[in-house]
C-alpha positions in Angstrom: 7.2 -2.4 11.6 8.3 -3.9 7.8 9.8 -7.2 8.7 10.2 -8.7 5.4 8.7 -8.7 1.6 5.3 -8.9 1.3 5.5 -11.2 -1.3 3.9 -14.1 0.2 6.0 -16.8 -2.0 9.3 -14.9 -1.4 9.5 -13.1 2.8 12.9 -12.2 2.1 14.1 -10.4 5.8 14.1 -6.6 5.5 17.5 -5.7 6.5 18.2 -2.1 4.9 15.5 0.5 2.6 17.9 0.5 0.2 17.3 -2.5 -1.3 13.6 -2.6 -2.7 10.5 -0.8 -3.4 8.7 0.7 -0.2 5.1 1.1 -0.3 3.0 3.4 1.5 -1.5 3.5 1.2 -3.4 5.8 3.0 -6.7 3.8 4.2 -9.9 5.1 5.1 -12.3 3.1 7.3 -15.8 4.1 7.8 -18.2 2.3 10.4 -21.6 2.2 9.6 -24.2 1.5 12.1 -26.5 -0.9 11.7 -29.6 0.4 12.4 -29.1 3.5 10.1 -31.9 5.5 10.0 -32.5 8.5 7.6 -33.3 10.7 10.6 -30.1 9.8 12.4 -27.1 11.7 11.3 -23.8 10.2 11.2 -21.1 11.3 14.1 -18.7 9.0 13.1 -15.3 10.7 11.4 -13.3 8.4 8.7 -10.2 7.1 10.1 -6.9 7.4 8.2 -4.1 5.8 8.4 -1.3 5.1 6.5 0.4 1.7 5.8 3.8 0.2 4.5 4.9 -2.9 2.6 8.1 -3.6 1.2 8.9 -5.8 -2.0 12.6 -6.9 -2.0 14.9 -6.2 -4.9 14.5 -9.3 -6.5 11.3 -9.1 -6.1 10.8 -5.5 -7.1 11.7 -5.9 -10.4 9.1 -7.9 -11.9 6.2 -7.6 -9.4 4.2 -4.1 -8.1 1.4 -3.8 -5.2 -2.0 -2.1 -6.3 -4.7 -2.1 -3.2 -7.8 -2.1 -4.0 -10.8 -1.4 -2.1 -12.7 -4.8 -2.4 -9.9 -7.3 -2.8 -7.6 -5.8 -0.6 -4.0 -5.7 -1.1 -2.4 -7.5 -4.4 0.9 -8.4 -5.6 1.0 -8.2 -9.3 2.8 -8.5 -12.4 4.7 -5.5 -13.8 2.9 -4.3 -16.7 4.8 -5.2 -20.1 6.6 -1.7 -20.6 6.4 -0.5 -17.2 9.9 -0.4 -15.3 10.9 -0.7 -11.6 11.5 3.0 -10.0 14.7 3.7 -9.2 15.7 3.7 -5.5 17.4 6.1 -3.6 18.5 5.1 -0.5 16.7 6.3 2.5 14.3 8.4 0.1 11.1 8.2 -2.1 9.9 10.1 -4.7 6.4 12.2 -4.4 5.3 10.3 -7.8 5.5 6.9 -5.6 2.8 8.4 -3.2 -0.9 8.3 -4.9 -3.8 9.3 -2.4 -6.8 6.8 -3.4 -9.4 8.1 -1.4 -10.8 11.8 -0.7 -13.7 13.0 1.3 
C-alpha cells in the first residue's frame, strides 16, 4: 500500500487520493533461463502486474513519473507547456492509464 510521495526529496504522508496525482504501470517480467538453447522452447508465461506511486500536490505540480524499462522508475520535470491533470477525488481518468508493454 501507497504510504507517502514517491518523491524521494519530498515523502510527504499519504493521507487522502484527493490530494495528488496517482500513478499506476503495468510491468511485465520475463525470466530467461540461462542455458537457453534453440531446441528448448520457452514454458515460461510473462508476469503482469500492476503498480502505484503517488506524487503529492505540491509535488504534482511541477514534477511527473515516466518508467522506463532500463532505468526504472523516474521522477521528472514537467515538460514546459505541459500542465498537471486535474484530480477528481476518488477517480482517474482512462487518458492517465498508458499500457507500455504488449505481447
Amino acid at each position: 500500500m501507497l504510504g507517502h510521495c514517491v518523491n524521494p526529496n519530498c515523502s510527504a504522508p499519504l493521507h487522502s487520493f484527493s490530494e495528488g496525482r496517482l500513478y499506476q504501470f503495468e510491468i511485465v517480467s520475463i525470466s530467461i533461463a540461462a542455458s537457453d538453447s534453440a531446441k528448448a522452447p520457452f514454458d515460461e508465461r510473462p508476469e503482469r502486474q500492476a503498480v502505484h506511486y503517488w506524487l503529492c500536490g505540491r509535488c504534482a505540480s511541477n514534477l511527473n513519473l515516466h518508467l522506463e524499462p532500463l532505468q526504472g522508475l523516474r521522477v521528472v520535470p514537467l515538460v514546459s507547456g505541459e500542465e498537471p491533470v486535474n484530480q477528481v477525488p476518488g477517480a482517474l481518468a482512462d487518458s492517465e492509464f498508458t499500457q507500455t508493454n504488449r505481447c
